[in-house]
Every structure is written in C-alpha cells, then in structure tokens.
Backbone bond lengths (Angstrom), bond angles and torsions (degrees), N, CA, C in turn:
res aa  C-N    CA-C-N  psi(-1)  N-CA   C-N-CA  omega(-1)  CA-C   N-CA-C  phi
1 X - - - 1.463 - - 1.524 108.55 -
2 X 1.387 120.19 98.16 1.266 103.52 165.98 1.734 139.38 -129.60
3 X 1.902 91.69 35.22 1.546 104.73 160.32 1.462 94.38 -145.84
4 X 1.385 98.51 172.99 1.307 100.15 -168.50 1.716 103.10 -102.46
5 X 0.845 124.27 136.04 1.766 168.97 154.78 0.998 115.87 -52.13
6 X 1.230 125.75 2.40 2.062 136.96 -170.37 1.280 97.73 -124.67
7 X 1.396 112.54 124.75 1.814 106.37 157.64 1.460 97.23 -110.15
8 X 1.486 108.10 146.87 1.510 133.19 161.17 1.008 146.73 -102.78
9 X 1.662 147.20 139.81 1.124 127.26 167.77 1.950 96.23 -116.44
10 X 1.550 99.09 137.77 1.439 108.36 -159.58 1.940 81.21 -92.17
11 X 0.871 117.32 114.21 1.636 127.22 177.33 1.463 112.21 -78.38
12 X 1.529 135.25 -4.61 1.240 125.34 -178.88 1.778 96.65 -166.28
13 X 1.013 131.29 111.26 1.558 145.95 179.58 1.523 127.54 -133.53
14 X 0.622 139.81 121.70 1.627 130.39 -163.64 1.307 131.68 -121.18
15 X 1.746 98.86 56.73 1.679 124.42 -143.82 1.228 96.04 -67.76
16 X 1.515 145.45 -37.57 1.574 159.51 163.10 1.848 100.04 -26.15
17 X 1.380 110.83 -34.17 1.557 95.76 -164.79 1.812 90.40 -75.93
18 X 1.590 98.46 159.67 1.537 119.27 -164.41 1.101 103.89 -82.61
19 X 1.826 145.91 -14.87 1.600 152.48 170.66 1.488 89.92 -40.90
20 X 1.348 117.06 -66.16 1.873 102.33 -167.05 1.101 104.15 -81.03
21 X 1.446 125.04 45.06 1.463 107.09 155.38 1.839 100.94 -137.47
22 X 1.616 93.29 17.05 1.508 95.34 169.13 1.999 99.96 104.58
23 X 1.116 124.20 -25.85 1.669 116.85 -159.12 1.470 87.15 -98.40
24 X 1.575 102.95 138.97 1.260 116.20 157.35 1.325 131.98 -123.97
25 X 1.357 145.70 88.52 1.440 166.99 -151.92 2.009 84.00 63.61
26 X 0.966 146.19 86.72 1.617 159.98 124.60 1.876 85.65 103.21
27 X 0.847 133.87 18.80 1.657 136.93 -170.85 1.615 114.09 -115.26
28 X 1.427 101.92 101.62 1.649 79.10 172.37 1.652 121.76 -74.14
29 X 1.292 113.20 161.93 1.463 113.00 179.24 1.405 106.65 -130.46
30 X 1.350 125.63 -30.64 1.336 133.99 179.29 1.516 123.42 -137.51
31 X 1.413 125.36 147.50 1.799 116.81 170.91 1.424 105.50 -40.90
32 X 1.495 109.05 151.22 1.592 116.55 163.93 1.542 103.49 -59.20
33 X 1.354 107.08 125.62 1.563 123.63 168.43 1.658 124.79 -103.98
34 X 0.997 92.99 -16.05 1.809 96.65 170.27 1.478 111.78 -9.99
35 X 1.176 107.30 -66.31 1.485 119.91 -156.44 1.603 100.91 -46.05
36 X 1.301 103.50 -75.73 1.629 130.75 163.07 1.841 119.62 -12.11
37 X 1.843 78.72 -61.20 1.542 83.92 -176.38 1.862 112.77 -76.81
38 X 1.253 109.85 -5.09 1.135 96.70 163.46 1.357 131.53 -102.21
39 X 1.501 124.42 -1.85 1.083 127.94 177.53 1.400 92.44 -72.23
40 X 1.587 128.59 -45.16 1.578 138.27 -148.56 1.693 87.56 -65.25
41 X 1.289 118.49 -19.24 2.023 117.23 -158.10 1.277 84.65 -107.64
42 X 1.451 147.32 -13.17 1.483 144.63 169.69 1.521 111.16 -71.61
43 X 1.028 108.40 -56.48 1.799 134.94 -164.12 1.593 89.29 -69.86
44 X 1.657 129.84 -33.78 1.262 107.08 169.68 1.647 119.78 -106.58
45 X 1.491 106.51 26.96 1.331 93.92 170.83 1.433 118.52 139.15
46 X 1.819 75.64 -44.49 1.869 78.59 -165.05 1.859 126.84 -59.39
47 X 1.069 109.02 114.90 1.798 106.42 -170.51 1.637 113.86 -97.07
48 X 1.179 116.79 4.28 1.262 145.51 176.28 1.271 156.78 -147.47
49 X 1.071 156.54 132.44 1.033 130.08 -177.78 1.748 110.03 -150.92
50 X 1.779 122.91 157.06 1.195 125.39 158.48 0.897 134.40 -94.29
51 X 1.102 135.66 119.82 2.063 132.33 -155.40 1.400 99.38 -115.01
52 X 1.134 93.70 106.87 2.337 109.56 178.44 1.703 92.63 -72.66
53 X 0.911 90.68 154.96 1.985 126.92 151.48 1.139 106.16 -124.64
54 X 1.626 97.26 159.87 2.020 98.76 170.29 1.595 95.02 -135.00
55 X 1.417 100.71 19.51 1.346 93.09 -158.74 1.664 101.11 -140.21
56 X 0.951 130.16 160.88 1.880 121.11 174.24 1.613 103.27 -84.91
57 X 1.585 113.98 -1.80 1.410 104.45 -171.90 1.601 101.26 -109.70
58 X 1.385 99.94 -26.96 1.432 117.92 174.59 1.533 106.85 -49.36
59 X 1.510 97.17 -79.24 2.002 119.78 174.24 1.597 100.26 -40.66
60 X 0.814 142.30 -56.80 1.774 143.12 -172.93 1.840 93.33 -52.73
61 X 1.404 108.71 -65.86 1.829 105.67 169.16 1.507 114.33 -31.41
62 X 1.454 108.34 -56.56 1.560 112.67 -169.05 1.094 115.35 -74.33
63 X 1.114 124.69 -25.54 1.767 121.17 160.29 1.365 112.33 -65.48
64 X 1.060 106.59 -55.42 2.058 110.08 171.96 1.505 94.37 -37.95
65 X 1.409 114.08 -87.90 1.410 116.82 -166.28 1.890 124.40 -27.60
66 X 1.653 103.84 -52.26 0.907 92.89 -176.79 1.582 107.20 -98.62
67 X 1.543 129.55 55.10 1.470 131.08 163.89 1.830 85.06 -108.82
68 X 1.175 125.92 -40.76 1.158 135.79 -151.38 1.707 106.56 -91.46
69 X 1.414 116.16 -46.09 1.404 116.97 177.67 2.026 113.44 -74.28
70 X 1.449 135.54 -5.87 1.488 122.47 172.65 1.487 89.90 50.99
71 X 0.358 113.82 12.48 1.704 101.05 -172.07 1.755 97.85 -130.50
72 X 29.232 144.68 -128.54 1.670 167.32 162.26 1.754 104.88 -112.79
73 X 1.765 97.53 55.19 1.176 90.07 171.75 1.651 124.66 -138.13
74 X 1.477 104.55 83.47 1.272 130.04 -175.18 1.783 120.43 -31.92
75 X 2.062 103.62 -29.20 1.324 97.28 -175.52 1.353 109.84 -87.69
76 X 1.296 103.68 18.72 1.820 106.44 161.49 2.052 123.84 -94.83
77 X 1.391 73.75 -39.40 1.510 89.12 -172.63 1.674 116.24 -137.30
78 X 1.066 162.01 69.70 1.979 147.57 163.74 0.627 94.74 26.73
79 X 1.165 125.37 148.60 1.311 153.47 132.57 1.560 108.88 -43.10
80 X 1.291 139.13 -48.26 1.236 152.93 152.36 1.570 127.68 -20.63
81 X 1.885 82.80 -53.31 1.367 111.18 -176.17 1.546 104.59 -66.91
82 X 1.524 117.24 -55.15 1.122 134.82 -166.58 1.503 100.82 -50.84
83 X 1.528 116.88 -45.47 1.794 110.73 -150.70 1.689 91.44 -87.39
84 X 1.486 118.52 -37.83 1.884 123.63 171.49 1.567 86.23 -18.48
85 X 1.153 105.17 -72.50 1.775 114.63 -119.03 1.851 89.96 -87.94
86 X 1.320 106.73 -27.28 1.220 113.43 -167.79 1.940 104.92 -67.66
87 X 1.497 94.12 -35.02 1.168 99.64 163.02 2.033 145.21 -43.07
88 X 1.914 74.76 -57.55 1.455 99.64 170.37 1.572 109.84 -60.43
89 X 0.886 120.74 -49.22 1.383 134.58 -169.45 1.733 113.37 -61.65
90 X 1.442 109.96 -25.31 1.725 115.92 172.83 1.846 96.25 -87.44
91 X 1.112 102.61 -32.95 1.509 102.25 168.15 1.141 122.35 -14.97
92 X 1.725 92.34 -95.43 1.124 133.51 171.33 1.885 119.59 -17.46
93 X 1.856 79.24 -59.41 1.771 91.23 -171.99 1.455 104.15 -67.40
94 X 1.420 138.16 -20.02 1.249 135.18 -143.11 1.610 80.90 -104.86
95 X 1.529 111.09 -59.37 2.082 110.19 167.63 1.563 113.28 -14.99
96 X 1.534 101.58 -72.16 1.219 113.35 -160.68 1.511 110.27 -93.93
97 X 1.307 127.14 -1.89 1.610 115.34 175.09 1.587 104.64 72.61
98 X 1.613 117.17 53.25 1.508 116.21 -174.53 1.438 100.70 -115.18
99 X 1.345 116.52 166.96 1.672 108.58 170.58 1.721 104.83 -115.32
100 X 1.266 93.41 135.54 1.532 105.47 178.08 1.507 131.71 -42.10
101 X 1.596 124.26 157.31 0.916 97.44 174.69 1.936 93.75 -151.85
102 X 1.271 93.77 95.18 1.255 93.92 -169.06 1.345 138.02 -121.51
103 X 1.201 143.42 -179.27 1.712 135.08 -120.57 1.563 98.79 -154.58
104 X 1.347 163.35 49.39 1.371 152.80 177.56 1.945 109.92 -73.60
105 X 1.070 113.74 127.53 1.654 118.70 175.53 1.620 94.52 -136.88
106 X 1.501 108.87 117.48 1.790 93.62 169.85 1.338 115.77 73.82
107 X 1.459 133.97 14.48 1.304 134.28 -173.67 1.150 140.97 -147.74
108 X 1.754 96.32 -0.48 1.364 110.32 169.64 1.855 141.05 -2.36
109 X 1.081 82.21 -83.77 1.735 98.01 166.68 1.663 116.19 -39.96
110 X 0.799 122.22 -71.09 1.903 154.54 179.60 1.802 81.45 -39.19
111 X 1.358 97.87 -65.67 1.867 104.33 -157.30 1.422 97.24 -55.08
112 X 1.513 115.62 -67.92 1.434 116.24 -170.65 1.757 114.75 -56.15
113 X 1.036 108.72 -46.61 1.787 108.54 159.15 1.532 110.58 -49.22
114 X 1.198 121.02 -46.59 1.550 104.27 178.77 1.751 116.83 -64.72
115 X 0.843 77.23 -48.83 1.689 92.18 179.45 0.984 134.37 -41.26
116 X 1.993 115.24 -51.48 0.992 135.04 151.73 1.466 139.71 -45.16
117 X 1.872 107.63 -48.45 0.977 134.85 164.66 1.753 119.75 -53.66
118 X 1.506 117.91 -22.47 1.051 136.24 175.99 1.962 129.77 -93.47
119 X 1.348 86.09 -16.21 1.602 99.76 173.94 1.344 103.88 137.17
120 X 1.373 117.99 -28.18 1.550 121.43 -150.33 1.437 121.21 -84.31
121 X 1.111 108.55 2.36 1.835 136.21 168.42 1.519 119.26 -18.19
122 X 1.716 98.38 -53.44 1.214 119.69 174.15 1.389 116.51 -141.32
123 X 1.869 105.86 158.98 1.856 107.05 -179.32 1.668 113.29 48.86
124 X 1.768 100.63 32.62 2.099 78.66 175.62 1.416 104.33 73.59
125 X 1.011 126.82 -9.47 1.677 117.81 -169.11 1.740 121.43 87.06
126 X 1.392 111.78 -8.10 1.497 104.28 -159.17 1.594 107.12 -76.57
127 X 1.472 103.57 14.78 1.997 96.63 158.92 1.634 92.14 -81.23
128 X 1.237 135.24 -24.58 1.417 124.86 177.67 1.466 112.48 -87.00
129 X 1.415 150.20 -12.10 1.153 145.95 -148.86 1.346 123.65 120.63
130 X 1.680 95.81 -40.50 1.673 86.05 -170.15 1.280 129.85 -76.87
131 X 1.124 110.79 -174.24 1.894 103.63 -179.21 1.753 104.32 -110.92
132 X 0.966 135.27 46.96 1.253 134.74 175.42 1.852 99.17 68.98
133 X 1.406 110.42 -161.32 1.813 117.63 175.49 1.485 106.56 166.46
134 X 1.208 108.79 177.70 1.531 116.02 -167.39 1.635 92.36 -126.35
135 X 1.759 106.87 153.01 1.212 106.43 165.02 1.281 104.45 -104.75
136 X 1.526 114.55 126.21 1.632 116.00 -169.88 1.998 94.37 -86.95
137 X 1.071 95.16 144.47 1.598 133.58 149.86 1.773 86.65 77.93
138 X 1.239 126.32 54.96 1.200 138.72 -178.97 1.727 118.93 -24.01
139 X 1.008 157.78 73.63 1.438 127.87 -175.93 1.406 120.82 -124.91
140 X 1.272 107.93 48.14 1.659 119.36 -155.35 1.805 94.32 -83.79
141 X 1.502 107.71 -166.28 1.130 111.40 151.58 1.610 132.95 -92.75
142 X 1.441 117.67 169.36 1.349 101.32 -174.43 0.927 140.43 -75.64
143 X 1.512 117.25 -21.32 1.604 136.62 143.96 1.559 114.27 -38.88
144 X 1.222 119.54 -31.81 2.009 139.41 -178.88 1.898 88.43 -59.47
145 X 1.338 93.14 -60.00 1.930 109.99 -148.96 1.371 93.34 -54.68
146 X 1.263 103.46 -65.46 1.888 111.72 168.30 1.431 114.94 -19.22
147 X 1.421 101.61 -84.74 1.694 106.14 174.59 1.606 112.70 -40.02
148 X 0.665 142.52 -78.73 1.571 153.21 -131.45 1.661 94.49 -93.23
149 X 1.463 122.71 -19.12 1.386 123.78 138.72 1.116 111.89 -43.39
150 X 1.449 124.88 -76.54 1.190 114.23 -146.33 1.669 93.94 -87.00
151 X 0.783 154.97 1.30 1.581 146.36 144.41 1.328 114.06 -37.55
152 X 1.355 116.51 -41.87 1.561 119.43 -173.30 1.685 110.98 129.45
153 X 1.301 107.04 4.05 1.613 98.90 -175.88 1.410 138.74 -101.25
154 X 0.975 134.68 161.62 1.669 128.46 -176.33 1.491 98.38 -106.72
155 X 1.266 99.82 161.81 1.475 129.53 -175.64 1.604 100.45 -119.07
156 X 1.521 104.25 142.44 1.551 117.22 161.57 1.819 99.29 -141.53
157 X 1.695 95.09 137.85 1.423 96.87 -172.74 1.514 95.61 -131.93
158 X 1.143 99.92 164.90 1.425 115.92 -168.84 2.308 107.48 -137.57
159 X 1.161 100.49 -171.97 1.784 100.90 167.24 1.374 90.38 -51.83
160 X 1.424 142.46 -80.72 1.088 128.94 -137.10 1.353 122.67 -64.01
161 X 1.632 112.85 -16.28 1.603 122.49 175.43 1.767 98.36 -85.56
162 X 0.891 118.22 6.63 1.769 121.11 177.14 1.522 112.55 -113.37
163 X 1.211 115.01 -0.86 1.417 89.79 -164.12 1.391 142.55 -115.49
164 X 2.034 96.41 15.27 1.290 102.93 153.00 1.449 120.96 -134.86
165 X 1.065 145.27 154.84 1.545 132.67 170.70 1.140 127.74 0.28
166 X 1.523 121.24 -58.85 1.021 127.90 178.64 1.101 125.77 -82.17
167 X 1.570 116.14 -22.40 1.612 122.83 148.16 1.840 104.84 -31.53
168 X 1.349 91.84 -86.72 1.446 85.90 -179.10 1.133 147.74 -40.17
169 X 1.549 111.77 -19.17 1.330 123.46 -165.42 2.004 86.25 -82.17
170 X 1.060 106.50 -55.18 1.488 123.11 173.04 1.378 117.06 -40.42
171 X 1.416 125.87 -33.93 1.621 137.06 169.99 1.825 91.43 -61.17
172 X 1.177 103.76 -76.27 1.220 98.10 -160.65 1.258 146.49 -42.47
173 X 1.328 105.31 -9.18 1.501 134.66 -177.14 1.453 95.47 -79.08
174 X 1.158 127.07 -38.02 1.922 140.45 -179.52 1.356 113.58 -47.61
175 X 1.498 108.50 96.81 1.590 107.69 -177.41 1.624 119.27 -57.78
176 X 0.855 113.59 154.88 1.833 101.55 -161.12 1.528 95.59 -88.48
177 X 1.768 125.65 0.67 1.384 105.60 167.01 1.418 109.94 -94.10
178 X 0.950 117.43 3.42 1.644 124.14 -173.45 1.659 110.62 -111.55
179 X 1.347 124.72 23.41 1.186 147.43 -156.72 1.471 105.12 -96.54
180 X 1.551 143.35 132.76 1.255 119.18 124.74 1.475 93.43 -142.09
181 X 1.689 97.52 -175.77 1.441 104.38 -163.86 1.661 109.05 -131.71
182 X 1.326 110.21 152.72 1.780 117.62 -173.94 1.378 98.89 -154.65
183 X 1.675 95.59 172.58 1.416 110.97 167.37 1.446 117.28 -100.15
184 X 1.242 111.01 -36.95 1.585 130.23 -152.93 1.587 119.85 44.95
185 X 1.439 98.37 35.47 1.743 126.43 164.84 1.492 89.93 -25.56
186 X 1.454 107.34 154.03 1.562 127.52 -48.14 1.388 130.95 -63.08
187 X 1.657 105.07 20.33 1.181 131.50 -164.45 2.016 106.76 -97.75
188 X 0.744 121.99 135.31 1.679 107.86 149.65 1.657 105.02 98.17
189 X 1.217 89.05 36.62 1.631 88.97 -162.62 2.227 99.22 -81.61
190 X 1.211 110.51 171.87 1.317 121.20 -157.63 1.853 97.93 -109.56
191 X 1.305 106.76 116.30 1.507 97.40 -170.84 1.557 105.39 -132.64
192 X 1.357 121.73 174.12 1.207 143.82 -138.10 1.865 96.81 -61.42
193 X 1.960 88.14 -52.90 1.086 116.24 -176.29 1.675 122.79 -52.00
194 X 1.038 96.37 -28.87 1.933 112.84 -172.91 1.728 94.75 -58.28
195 X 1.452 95.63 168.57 1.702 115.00 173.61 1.759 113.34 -90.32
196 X 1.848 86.34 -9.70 2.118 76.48 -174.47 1.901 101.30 -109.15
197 X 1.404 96.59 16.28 1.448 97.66 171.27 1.409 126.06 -63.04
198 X 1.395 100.90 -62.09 1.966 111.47 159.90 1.456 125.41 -41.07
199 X 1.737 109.72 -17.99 1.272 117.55 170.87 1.691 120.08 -72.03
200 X 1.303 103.20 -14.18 1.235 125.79 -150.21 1.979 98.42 -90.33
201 X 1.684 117.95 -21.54 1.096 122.17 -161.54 1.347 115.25 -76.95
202 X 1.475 117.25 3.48 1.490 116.15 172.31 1.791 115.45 -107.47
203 X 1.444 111.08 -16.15 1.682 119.19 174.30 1.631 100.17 -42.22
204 X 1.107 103.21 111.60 1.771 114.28 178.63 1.995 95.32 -51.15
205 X 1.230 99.66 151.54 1.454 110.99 -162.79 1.513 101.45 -75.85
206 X 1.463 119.44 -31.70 1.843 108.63 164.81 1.351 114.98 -42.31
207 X 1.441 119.87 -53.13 1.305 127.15 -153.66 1.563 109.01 -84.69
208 X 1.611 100.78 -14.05 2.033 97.11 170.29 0.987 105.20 -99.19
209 X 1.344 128.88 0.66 2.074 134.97 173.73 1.570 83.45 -70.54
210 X 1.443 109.80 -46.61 1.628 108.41 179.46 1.334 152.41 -33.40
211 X 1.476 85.53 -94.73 1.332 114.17 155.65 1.162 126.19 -81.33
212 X 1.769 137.94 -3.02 1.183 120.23 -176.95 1.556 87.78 -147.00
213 X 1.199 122.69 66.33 1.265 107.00 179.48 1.724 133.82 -83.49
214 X 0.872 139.73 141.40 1.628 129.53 -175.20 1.203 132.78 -48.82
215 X 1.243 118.91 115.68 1.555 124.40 -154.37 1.754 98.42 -93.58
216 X 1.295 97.79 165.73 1.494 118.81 165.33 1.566 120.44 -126.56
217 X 1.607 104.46 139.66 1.399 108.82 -162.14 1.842 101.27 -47.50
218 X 1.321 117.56 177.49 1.836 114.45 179.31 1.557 89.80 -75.14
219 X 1.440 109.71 -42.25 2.029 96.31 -165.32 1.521 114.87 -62.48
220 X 1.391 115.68 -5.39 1.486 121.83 176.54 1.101 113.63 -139.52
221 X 1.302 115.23 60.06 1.308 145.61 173.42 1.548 126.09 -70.15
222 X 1.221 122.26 84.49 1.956 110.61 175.13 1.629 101.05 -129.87
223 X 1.669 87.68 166.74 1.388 109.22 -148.55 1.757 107.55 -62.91
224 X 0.977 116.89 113.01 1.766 124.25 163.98 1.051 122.47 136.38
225 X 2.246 104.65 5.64 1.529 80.05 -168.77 1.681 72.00 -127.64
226 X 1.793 111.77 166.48 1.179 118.44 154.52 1.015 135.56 -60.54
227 X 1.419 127.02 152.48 2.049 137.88 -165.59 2.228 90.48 -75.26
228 X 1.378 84.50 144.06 1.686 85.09 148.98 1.301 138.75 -126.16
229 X 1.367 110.96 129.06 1.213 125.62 -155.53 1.770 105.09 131.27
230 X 1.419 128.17 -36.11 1.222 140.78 -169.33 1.186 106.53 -103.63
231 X 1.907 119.44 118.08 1.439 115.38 -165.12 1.609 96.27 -103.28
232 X 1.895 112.53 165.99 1.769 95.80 -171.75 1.515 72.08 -128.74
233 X 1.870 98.11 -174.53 1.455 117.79 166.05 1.381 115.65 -60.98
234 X 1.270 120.38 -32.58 1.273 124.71 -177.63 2.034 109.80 -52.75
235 X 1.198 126.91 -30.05 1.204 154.05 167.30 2.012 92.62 -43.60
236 X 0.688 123.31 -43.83 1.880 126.36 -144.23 1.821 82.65 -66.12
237 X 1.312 118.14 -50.64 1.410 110.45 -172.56 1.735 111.05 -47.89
238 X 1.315 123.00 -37.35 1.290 136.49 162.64 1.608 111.22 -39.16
239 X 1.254 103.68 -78.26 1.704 101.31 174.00 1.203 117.82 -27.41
240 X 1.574 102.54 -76.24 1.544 110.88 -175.56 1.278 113.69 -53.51
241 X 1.278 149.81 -37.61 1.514 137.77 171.93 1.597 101.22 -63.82
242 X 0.780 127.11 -6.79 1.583 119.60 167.13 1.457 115.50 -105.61
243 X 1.258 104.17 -31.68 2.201 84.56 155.91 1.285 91.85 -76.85
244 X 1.035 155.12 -70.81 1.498 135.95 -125.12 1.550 104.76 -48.33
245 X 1.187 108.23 -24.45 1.567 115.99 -135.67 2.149 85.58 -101.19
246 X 1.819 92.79 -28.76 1.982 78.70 -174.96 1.635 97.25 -98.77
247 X 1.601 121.72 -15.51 1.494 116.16 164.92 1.555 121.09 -60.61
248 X 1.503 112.78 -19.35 0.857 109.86 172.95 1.814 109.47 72.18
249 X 1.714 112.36 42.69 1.548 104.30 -173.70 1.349 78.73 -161.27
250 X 1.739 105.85 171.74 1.564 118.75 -152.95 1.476 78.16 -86.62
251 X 1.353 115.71 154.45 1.474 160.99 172.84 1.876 94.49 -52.55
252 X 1.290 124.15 -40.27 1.221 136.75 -167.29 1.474 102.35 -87.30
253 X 1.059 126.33 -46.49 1.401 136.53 176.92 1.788 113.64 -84.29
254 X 1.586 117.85 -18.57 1.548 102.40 152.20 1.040 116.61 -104.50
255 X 1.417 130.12 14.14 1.455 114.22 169.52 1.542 101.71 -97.73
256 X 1.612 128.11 -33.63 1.363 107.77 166.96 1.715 132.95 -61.54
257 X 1.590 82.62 -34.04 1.874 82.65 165.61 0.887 133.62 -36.43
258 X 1.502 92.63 -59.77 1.777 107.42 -174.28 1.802 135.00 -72.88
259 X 2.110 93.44 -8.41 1.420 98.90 -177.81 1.406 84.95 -96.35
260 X 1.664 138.11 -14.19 1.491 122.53 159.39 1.265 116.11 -36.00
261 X 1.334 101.74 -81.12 1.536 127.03 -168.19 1.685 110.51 -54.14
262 X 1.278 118.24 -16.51 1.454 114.79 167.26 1.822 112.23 -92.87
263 X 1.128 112.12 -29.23 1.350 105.84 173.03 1.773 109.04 -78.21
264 X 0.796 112.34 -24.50 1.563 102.25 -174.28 1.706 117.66 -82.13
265 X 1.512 101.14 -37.01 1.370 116.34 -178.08 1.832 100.28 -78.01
266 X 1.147 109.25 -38.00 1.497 88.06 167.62 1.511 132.33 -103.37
267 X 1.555 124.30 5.87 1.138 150.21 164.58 1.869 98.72 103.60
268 X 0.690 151.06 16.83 1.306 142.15 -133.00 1.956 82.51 -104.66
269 X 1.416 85.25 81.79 1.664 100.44 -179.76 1.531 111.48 -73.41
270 X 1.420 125.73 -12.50 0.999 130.10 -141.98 1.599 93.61 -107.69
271 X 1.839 112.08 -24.16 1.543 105.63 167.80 1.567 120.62 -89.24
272 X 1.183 121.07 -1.14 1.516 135.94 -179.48 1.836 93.88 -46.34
273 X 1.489 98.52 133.27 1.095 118.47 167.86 1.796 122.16 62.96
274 X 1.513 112.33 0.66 1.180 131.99 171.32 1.047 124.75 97.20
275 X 1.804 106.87 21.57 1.632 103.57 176.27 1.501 112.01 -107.52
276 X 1.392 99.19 -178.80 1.693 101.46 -160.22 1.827 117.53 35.72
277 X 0.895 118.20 75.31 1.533 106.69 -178.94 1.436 129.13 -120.59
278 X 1.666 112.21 23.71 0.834 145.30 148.52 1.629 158.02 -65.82
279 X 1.531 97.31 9.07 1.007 137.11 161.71 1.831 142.30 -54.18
280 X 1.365 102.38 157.69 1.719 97.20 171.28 1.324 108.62 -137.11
C-alpha cells in the first residue's frame, strides 16, 4: 500500500491560527509553511475541509482562506455569558435552517438542558428548523454519547477524543452513522503519551510516512517535514485508523461513512458521489 485509499473531510481545522504561517505567541520561528502543509493534507486524502473562527475577525480569515485554498473555560467567558449567546446561536440555526456545530467541555447537563429546552430534544431539532449538527472534538462520557445520540446528533473526534481510556471507551459508544472525523489542527494532535497511540501499531508503515509523519522541533525547521508540537489535516487518517479498529469495521467502510455523514449533515452537495472534492 503506498497511497492512501481514504478520502476525508477534516470537519474542524483552525487554519486562521498564525503557527502555519511560522509565528508563535507574536515570534516567528519558522518560514510560512501553509502552502506545504497543505499539499502534505492533500497527498493524504484530505478533499475538504471546515475552517472555524471564534471570532468575526477570525470567520472573515476563514472565508478568505477558503476562497483562496480550492481545497470549560469560564476566565474567558461566564458561564451566563456562555448559555445568553449559546442561546442566540440555536436561534439563529433554527431562523435559518443551519446544522450545528457545537463544542461542550465541563457542561454536559446545562448543554443538553439548553438544547432540549430549545427544540433540539429530538432529530437535531429539525421539527423546530434546525438541520441536525455535530458535536466537534467529542470527549464526553459514554453514557453522554448515548444520550446526545439519541437526540439526533453526530460526533466528530479528533486526538483529543482518543486520548485516554475513557476517551475510548466513550468513542465506542459512536454509532458509525453518526460519525465524522477532524483534526482541530493545530490543536489536538495524537501523541506517544495518549491511550489510542498503541492503537496506532498496526497502520501499515506507508500510511504513517503519511499521515503521521516525523516532525522537527520549529527551531530546526526545513522544508517538507511537519513542526512538533503542531498537529495538520494530514493527521485525520490517524484518527480514523483508530476508530476503525474500536468500531470494529474495515478502515474503508469508516472512512466512507463518515465523508457520507459529513456531506449530508452539512449539505456539501457539491461532494456527493465524488465530484468536485477539492474544496475548503
């Protein structure tokens, strides 16, 4: 095997942060690599991707980016603050007929009460408007996965939904139609230390030249290989060989699932059946 055979859509990436363009907290350390690092997320697959903002200046970036690429922490915000806006924001989706895309750390209870309380109880909500949604970077418990299954929602997991026991135990509960997969680049990267690393010891050695290839620190930085410490899209093939392995289904059959279940839940009509898939 020596390309990879999986296409992806990376469901949560955070190409706006300044690491791939070389700065680290206002410091450069390396040339802007963007370019690079996205061919490296092509070459393994990736035919898509979703580019978050958290910010209105952020989101304005991520639209730039992708016209241009074809391709639980209260001392930020209340708790108060958080459920306001969290509010507005199911609004919105229920206004406009959007599908969610949402974030719980530490809040379980609160979230599913909001949610519920808002329409979203059942089916995603779309007896209210909405279009169903995914909870990005999943890491609840497995009793959580259950519930918020049967509400109507999808899961996208990344390293950080892998990376301790109970992570996993918690993946597994993830129906493989309610599945998708991300990095949350440059965030969430998959390390030695994690519990889904050992999972990692059967990925035929083409496909970790691939997807997991050997990084170099930023201060010794040259052109072709990835930073360490900084996770890319190219990484997503990683994930997915580690559900395959706790879904218990061929590697071929959850990576198409899951670029199902991401095109439909977010309409992305335009990758149906494998055309145009070159996108961001």
């Amino acid at each position: 095997m020596t390309a990879p055979t999986a296409r992806f859509i990376d469901v949560g990436v955070n190409l706006t942060d300044p690491v791939f363009r070389g700065l680290y907290r206002g410091h450069r350390k390396h040339e802007d690599d963007m370019s690079a690092m996205l061919e490296r997320s092509k070459a393994a697959g990736v035919r898509s991707m979703i580019i978050t903002g958290t910010s209105l200046k952020e989101s304005k970036q991520a639209v730039q980016l992708a016209s241009e690429l074809d391709y639980d922490r209260t001392h930020f915000s209340p708790v108060a603050t958080q459920q306001k806006y969290f509010r507005m924001q199911l609004a919105l989706a229920k206004k406009y007929h959007l599908p969610l895309f949402l974030h719980s750390r530490a809040a379980h209870a609160d979230f599913v009460r909001i949610l519920k309380e808002e329409g979203f109880g059942e089916d995603g909500g779309r007896a209210v408007g909405g279009n169903g949604g995914v909870v990005h970077s999943f890491t609840g418990l497995p009793e959580q996965a259950v519930e918020l299954a049967e509400m109507g929602f999808h899961f996208s997991v990344n390293g950080c939904s892998l990376k301790t026991e109970a992570n996993l135990d918690a993946s597994e509960q993830i129906p493989l139609d309610r599945l998708m997969l991300e990095t949350d680049a440059p965030w969430c990267s998959m390390r030695p230390s994690h519990a889904s690393w050992s999972h990692l010891d059967g990925l035929p050695r083409k496909l970790r030249e691939i997807y997991l290839p050997r990084p170099v620190k930023p201060e010794r930085f040259k052109e072709g290989s990835p930073v360490l410490g900084r996770n890319e899209p190219a990484a997503i093939g990683g994930v997915a060989w580690v559900m395959h392995l706790l879904l218990d289904v061929s590697f071929k059959d959850l990576t198409e699932q899951a670029w199902k279940n991401t095109v439909e839940v977010f309409g992305l009509t335009e990758l149906k059946d494998g055309q145009n898939e070159d996108s961001a």
